[in-house]
CHARMM internal coordinates of N, CA and C (Angstrom, degrees):
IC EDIT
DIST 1 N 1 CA 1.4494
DIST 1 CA 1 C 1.5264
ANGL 1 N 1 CA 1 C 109.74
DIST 1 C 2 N 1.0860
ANGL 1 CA 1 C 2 N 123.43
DIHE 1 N 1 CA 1 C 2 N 173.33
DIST 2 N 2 CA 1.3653
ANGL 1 C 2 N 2 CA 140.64
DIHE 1 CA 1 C 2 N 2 CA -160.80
DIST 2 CA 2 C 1.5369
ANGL 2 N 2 CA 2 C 119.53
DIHE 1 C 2 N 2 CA 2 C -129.58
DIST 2 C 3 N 1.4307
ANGL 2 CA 2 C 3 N 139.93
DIHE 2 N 2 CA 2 C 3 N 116.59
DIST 3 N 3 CA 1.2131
ANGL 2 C 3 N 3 CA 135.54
DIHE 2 CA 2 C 3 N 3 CA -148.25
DIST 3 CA 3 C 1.4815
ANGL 3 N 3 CA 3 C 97.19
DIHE 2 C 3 N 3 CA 3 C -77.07
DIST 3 C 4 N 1.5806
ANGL 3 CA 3 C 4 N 122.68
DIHE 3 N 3 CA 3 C 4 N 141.43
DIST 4 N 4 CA 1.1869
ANGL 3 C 4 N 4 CA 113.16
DIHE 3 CA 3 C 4 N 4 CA -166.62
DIST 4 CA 4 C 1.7417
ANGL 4 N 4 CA 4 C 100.63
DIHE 3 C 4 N 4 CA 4 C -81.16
DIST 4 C 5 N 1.3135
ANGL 4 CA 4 C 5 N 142.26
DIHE 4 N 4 CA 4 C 5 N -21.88
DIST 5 N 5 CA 1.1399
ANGL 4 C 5 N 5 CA 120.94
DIHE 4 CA 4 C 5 N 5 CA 166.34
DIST 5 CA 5 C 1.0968
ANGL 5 N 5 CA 5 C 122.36
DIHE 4 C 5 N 5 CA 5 C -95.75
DIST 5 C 6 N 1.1699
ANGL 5 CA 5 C 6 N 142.28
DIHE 5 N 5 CA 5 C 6 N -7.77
DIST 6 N 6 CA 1.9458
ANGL 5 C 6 N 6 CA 140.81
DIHE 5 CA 5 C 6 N 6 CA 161.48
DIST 6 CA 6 C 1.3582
ANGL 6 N 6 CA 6 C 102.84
DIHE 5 C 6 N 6 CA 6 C -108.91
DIST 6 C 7 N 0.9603
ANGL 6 CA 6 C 7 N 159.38
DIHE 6 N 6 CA 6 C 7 N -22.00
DIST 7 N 7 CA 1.4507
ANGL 6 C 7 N 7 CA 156.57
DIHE 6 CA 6 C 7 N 7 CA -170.81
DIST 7 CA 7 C 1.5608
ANGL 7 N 7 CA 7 C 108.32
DIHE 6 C 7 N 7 CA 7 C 69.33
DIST 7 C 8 N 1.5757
ANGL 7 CA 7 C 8 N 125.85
DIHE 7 N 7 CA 7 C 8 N 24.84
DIST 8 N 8 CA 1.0825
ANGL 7 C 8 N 8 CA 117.43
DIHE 7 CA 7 C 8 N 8 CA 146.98
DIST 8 CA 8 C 0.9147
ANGL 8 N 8 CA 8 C 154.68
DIHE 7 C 8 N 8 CA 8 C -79.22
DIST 8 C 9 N 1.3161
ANGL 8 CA 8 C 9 N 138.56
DIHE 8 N 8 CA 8 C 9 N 160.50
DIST 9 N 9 CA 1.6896
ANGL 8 C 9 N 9 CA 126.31
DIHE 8 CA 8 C 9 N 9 CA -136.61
DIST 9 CA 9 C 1.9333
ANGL 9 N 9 CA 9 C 87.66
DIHE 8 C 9 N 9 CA 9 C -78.43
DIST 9 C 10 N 1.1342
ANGL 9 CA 9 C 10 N 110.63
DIHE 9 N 9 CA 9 C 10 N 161.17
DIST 10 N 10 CA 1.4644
ANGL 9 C 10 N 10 CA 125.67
DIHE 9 CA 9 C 10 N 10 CA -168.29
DIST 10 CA 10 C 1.4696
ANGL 10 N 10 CA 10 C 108.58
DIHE 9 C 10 N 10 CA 10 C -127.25
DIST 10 C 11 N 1.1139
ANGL 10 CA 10 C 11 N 117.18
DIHE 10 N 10 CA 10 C 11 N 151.11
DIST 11 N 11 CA 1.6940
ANGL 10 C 11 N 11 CA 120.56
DIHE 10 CA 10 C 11 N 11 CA 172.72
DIST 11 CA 11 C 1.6801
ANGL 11 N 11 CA 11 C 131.53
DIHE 10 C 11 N 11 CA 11 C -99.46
DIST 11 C 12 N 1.2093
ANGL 11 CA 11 C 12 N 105.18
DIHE 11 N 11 CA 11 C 12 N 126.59
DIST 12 N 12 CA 1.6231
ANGL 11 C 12 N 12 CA 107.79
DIHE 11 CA 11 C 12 N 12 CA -163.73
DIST 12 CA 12 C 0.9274
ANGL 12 N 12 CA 12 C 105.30
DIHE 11 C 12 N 12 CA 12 C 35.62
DIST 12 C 13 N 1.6426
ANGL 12 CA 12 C 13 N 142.72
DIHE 12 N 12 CA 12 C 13 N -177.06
DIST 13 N 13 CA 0.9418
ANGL 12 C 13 N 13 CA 144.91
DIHE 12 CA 12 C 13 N 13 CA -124.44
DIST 13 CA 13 C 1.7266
ANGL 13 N 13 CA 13 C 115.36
DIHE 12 C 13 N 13 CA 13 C -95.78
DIST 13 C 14 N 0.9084
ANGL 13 CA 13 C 14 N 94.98
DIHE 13 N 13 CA 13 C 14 N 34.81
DIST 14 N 14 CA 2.0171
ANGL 13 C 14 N 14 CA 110.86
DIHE 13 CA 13 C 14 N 14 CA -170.79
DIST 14 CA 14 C 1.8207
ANGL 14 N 14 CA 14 C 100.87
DIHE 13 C 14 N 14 CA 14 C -85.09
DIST 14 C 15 N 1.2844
ANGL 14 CA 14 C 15 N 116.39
DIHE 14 N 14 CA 14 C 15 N 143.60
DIST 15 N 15 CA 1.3117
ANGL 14 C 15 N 15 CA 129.37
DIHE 14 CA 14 C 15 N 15 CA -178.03
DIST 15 CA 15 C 1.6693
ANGL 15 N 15 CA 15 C 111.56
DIHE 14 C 15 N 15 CA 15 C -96.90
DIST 15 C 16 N 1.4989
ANGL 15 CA 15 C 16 N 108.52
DIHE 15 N 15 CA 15 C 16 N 14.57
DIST 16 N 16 CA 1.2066
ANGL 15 C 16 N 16 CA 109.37
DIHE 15 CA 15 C 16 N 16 CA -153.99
DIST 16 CA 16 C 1.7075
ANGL 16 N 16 CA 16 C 85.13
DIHE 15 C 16 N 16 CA 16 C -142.62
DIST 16 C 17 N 1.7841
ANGL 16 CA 16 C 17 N 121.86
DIHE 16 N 16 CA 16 C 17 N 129.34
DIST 17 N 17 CA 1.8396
ANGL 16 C 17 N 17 CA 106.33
DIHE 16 CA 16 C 17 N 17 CA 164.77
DIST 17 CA 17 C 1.6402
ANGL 17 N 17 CA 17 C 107.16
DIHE 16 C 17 N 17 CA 17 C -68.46
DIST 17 C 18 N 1.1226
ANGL 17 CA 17 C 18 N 108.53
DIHE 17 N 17 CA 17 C 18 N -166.41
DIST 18 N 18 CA 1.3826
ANGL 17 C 18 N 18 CA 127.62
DIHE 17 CA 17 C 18 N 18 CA -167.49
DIST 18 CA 18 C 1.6272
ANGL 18 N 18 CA 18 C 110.02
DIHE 17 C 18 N 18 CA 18 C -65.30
DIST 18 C 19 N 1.0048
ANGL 18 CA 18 C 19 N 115.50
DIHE 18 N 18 CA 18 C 19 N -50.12
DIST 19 N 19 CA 2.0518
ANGL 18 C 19 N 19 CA 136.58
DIHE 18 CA 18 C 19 N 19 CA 144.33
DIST 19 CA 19 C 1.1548
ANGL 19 N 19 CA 19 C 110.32
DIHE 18 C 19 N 19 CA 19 C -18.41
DIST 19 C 20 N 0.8852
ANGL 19 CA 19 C 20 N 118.33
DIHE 19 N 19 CA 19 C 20 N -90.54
DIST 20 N 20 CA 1.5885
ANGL 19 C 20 N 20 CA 135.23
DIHE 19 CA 19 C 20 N 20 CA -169.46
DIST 20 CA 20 C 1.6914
ANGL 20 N 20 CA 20 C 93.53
DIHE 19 C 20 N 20 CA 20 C -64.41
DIST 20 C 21 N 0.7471
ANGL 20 CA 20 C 21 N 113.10
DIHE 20 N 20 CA 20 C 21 N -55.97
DIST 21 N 21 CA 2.1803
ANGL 20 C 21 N 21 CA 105.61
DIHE 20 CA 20 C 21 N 21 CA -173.10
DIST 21 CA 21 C 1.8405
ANGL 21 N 21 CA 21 C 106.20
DIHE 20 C 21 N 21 CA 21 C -52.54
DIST 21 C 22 N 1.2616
ANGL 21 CA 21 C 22 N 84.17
DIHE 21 N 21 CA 21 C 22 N -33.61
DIST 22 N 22 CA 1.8858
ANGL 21 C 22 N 22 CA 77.39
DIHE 21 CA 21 C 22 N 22 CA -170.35
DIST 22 CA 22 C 1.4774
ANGL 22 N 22 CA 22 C 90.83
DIHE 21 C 22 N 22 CA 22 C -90.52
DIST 22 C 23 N 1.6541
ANGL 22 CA 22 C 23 N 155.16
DIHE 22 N 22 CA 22 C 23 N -54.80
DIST 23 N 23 CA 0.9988
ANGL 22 C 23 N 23 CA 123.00
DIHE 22 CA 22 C 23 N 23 CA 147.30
DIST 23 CA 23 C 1.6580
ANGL 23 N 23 CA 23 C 150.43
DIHE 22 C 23 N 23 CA 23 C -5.51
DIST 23 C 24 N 1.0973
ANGL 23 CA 23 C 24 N 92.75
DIHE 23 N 23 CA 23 C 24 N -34.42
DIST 24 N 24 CA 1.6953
ANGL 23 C 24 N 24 CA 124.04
DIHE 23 CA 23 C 24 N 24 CA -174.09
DIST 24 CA 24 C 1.7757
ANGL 24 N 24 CA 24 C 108.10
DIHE 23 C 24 N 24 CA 24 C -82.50
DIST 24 C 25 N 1.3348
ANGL 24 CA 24 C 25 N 113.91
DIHE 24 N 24 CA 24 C 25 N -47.00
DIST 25 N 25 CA 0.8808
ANGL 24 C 25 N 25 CA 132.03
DIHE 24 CA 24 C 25 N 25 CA 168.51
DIST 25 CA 25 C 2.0752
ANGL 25 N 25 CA 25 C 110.99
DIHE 24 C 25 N 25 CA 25 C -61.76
DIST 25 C 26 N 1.3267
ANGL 25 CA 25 C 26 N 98.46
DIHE 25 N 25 CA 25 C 26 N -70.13
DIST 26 N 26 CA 1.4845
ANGL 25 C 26 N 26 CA 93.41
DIHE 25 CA 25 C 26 N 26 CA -173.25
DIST 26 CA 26 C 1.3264
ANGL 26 N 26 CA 26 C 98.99
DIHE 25 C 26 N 26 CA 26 C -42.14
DIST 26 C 27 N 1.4662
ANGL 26 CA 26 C 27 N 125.28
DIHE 26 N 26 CA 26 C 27 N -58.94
DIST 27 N 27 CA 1.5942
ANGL 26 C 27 N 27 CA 117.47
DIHE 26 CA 26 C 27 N 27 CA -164.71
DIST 27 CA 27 C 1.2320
ANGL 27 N 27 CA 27 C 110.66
DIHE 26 C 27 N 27 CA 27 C -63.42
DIST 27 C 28 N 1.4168
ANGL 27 CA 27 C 28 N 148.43
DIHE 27 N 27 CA 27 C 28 N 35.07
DIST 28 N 28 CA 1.3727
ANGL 27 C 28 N 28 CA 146.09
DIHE 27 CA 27 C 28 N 28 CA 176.71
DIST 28 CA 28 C 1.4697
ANGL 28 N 28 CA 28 C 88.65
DIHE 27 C 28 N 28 CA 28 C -132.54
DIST 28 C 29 N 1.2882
ANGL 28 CA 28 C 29 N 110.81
DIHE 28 N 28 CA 28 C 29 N -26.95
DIST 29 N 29 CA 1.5182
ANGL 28 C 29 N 29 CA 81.89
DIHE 28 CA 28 C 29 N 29 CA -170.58
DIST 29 CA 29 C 1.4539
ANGL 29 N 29 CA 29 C 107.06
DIHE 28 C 29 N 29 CA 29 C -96.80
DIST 29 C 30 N 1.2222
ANGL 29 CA 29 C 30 N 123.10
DIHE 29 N 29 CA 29 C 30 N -25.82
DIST 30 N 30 CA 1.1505
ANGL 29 C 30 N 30 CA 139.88
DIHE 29 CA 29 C 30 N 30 CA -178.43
DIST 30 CA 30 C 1.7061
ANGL 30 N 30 CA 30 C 104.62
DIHE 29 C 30 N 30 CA 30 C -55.76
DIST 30 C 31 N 1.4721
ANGL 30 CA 30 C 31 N 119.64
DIHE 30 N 30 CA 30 C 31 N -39.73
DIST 31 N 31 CA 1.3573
ANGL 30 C 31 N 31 CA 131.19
DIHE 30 CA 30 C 31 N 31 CA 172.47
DIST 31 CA 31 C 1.2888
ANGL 31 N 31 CA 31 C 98.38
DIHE 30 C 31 N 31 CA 31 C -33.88
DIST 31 C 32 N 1.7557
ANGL 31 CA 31 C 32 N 100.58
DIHE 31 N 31 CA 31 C 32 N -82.79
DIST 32 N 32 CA 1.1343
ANGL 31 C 32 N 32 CA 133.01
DIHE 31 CA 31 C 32 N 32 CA -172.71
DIST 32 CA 32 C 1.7749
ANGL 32 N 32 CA 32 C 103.47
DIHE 31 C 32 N 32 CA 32 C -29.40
DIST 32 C 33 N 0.9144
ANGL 32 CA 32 C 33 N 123.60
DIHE 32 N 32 CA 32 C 33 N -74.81
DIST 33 N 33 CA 1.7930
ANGL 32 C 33 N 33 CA 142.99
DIHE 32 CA 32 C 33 N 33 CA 177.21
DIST 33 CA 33 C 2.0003
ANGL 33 N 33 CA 33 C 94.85
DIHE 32 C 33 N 33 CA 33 C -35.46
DIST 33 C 34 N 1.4084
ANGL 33 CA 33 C 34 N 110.06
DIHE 33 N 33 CA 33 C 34 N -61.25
DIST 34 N 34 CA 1.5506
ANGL 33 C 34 N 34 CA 109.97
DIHE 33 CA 33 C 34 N 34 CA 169.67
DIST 34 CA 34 C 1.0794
ANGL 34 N 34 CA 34 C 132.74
DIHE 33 C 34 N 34 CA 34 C -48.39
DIST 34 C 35 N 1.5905
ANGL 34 CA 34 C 35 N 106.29
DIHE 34 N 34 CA 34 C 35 N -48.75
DIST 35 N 35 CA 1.8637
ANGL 34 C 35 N 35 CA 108.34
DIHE 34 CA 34 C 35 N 35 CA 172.16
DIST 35 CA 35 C 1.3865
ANGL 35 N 35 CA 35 C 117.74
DIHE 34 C 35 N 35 CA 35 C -56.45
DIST 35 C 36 N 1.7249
ANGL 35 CA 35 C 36 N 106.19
DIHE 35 N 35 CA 35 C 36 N -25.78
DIST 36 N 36 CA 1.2312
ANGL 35 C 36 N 36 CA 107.15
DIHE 35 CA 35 C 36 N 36 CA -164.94
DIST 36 CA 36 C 1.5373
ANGL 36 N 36 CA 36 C 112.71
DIHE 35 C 36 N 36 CA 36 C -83.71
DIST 36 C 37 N 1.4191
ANGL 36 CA 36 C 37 N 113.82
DIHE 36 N 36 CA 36 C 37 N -18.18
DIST 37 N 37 CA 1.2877
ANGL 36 C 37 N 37 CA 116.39
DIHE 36 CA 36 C 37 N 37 CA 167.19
DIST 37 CA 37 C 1.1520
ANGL 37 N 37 CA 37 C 120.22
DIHE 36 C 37 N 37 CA 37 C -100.11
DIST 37 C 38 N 1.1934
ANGL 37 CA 37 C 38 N 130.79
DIHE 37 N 37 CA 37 C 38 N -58.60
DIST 38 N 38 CA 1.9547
ANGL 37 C 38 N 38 CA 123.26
DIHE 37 CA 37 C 38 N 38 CA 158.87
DIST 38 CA 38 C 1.3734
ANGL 38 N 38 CA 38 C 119.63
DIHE 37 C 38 N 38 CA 38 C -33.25
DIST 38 C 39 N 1.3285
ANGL 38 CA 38 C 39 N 112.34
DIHE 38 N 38 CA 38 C 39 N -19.09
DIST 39 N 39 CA 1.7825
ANGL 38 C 39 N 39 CA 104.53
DIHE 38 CA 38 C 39 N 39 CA -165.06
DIST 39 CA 39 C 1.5595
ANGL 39 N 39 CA 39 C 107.21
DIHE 38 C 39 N 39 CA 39 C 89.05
DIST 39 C 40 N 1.5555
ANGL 39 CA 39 C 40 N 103.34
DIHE 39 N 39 CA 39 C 40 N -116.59
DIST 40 N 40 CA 0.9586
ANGL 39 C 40 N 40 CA 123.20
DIHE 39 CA 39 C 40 N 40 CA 176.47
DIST 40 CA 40 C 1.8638
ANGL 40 N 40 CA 40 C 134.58
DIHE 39 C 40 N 40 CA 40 C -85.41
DIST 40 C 41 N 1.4067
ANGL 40 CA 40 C 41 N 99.77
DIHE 40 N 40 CA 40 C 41 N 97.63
DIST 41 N 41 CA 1.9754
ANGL 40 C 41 N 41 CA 112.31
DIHE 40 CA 40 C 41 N 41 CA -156.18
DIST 41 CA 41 C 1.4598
ANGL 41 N 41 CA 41 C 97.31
DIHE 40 C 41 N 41 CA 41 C -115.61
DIST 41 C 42 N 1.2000
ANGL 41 CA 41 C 42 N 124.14
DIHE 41 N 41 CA 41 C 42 N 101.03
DIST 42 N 42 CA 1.1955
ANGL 41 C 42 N 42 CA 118.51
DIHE 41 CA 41 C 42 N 42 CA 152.88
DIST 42 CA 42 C 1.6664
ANGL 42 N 42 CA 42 C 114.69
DIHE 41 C 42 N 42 CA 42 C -49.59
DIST 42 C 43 N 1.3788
ANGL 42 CA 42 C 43 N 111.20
DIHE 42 N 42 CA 42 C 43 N 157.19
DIST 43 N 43 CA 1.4156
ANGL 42 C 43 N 43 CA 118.21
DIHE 42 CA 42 C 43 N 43 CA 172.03
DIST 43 CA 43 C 1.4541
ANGL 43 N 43 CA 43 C 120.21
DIHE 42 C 43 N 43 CA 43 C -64.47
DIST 43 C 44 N 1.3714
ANGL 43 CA 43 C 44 N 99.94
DIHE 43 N 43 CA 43 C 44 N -19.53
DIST 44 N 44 CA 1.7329
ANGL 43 C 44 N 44 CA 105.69
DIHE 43 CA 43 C 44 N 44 CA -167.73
DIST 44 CA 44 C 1.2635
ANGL 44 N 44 CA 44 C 105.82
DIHE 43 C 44 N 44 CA 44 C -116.95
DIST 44 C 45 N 1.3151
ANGL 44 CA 44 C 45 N 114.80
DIHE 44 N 44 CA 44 C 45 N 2.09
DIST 45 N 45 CA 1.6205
ANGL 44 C 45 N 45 CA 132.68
DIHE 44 CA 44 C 45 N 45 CA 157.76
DIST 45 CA 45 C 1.7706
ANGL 45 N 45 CA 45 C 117.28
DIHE 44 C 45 N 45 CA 45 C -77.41
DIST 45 C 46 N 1.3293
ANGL 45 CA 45 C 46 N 94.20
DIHE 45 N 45 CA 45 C 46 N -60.14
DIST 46 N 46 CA 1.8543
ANGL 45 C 46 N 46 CA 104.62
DIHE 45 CA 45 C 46 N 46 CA 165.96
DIST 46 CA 46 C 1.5871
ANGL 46 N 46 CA 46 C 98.31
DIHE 45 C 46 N 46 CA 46 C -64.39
DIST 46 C 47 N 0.8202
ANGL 46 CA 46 C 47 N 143.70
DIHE 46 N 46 CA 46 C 47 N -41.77
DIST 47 N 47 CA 1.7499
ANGL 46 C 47 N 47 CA 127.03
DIHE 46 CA 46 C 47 N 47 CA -171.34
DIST 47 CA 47 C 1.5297
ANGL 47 N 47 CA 47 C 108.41
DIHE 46 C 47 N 47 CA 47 C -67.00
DIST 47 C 48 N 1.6318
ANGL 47 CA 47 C 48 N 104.47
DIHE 47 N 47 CA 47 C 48 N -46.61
DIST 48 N 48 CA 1.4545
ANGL 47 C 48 N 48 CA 103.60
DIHE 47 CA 47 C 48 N 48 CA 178.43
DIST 48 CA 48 C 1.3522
ANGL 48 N 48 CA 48 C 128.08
DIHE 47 C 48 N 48 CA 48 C -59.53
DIST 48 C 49 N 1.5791
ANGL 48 CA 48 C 49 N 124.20
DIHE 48 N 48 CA 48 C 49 N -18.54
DIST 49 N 49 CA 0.9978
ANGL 48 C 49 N 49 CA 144.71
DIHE 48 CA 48 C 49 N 49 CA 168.69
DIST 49 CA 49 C 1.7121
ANGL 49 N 49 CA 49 C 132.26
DIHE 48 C 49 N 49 CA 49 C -91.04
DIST 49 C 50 N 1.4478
ANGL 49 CA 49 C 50 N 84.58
DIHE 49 N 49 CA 49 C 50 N -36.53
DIST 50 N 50 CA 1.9534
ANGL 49 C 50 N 50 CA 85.53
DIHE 49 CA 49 C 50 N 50 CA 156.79
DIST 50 CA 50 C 2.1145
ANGL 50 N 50 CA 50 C 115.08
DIHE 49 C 50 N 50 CA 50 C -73.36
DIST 50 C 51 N 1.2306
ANGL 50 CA 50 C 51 N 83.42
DIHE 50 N 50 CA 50 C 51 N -15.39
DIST 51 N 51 CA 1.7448
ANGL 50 C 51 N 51 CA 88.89
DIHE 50 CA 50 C 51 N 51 CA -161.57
DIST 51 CA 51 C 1.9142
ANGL 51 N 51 CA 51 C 101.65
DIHE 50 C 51 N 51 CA 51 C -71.15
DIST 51 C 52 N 1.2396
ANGL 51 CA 51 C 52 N 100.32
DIHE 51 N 51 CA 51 C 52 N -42.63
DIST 52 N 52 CA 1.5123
ANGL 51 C 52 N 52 CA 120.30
DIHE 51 CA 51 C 52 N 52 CA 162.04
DIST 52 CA 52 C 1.2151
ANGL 52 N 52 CA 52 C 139.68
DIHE 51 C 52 N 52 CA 52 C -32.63
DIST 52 C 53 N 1.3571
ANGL 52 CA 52 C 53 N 104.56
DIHE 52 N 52 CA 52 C 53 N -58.27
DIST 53 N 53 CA 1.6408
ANGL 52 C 53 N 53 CA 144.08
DIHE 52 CA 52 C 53 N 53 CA -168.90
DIST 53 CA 53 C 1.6183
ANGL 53 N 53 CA 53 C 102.94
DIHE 52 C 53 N 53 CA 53 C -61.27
DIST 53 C 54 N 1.2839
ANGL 53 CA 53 C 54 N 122.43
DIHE 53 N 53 CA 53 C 54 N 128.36
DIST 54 N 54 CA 1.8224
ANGL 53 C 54 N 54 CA 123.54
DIHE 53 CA 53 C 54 N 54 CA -171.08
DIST 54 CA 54 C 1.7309
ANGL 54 N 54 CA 54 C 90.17
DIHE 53 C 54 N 54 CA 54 C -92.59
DIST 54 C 55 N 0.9650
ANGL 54 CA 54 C 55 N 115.89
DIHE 54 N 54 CA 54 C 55 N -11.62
DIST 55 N 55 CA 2.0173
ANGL 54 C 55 N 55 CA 113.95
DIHE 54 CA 54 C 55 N 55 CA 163.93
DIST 55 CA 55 C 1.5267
ANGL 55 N 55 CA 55 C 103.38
DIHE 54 C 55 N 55 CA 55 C -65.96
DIST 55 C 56 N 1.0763
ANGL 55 CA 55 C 56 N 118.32
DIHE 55 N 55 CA 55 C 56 N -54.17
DIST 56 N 56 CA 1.8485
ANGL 55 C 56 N 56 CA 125.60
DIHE 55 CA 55 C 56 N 56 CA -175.22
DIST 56 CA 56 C 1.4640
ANGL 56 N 56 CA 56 C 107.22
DIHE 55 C 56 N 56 CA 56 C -25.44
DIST 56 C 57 N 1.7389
ANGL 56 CA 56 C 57 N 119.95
DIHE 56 N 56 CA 56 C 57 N 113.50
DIST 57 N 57 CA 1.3444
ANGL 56 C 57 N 57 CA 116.46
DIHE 56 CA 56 C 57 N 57 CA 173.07
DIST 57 CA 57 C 1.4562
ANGL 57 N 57 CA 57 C 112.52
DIHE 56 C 57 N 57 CA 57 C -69.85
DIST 57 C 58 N 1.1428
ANGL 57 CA 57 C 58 N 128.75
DIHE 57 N 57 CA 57 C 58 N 169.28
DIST 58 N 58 CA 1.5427
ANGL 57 C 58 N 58 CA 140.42
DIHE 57 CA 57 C 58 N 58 CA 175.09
DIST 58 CA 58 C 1.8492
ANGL 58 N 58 CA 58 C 95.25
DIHE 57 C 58 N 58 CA 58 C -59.98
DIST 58 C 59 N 1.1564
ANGL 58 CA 58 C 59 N 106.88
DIHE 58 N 58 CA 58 C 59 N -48.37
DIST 59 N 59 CA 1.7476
ANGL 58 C 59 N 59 CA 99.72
DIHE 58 CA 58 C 59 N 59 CA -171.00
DIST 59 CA 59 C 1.7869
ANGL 59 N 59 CA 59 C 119.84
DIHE 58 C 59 N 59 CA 59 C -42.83
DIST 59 C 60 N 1.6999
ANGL 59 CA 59 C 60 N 77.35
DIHE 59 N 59 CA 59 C 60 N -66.37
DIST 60 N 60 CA 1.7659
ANGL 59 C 60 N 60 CA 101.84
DIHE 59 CA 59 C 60 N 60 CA 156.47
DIST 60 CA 60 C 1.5531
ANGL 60 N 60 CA 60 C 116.99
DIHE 59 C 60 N 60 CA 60 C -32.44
DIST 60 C 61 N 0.7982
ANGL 60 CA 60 C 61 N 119.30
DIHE 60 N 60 CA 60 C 61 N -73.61
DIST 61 N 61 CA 1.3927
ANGL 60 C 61 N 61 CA 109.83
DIHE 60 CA 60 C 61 N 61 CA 171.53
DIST 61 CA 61 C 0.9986
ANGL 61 N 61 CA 61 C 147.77
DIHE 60 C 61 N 61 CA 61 C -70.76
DIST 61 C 62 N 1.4100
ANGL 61 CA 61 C 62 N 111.18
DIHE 61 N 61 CA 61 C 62 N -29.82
DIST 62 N 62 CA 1.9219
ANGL 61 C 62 N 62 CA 105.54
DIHE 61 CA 61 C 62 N 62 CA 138.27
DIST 62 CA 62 C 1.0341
ANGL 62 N 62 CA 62 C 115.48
DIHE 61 C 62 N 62 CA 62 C -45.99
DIST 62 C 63 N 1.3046
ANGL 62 CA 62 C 63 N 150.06
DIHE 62 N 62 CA 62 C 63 N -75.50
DIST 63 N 63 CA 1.1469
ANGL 62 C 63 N 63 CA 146.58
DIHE 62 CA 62 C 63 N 63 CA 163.69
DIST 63 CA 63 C 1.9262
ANGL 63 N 63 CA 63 C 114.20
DIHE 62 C 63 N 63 CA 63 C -2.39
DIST 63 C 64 N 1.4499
ANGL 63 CA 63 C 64 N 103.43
DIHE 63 N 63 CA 63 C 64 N -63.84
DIST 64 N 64 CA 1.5629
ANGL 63 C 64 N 64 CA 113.16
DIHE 63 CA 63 C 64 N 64 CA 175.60
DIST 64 CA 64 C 1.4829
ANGL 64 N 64 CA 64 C 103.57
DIHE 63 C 64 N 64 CA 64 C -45.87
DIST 64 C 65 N 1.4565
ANGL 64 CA 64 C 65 N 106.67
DIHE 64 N 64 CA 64 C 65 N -75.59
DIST 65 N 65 CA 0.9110
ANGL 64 C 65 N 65 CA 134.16
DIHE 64 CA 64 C 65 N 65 CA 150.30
DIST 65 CA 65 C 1.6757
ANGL 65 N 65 CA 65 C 122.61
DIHE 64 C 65 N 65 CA 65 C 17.02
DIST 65 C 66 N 0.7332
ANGL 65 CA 65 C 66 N 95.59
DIHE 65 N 65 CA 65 C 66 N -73.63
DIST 66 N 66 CA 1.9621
ANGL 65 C 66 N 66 CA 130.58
DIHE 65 CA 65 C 66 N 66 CA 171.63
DIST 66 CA 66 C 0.9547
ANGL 66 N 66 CA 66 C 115.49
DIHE 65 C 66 N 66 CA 66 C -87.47
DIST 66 C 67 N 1.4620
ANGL 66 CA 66 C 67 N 125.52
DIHE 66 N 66 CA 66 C 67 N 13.49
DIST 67 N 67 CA 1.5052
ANGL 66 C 67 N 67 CA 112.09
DIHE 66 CA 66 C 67 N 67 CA 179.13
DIST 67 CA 67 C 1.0191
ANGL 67 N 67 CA 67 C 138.33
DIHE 66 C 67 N 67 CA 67 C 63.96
DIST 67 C 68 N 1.1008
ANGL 67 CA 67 C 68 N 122.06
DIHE 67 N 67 CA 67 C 68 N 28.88
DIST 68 N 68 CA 1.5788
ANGL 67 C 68 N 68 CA 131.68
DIHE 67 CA 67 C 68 N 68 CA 166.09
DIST 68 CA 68 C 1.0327
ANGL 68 N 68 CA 68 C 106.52
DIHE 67 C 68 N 68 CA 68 C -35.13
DIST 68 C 69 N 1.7152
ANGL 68 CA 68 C 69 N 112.12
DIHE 68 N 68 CA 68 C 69 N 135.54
DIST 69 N 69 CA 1.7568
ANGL 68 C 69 N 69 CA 113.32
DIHE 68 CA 68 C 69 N 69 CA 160.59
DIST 69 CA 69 C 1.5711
ANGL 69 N 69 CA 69 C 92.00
DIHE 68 C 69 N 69 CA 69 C -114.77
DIST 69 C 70 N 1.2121
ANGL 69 CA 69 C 70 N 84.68
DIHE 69 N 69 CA 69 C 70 N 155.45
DIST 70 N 70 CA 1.8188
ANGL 69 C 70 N 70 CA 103.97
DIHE 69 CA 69 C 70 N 70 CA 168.91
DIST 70 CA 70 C 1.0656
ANGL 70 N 70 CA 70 C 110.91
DIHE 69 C 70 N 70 CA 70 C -58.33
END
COOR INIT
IC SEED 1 N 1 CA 1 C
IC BUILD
């Protein structure tokens, strides 16, 4: 299969290549780490704010980018 935002080859049955999955990952946990300090973070509150951020890797933001759902 083919990563749905770079079209690189992907591993077992993941919609995401190896890039984007471990990307994918930090931003869930990173949520997680946000809710826990804001309190109350919508998902589309933390995206709007990682999307912002001059730290934000390129992966990360494809990801935003692309519509990530939680």
């Amino acid at each position: 299969m083919k990563c749905r935002l770079c079209r690189r080859e992907t591993e077992r049955e993941s919609v995401f290549c190896v890039f984007h999955a471990r990307a994918r990952e930090a931003l869930l946990a990173g949520y997680e780490r946000w809710s826990d300090a804001y309190g109350e973070l919508s998902w589309k509150e933390y995206v709007n704010r990682i999307k912002g951020r001059a730290e934000t890797g390129e992966w990360v933001k494809d990801l935003v980018d692309g519509g990530i759902d939680e």
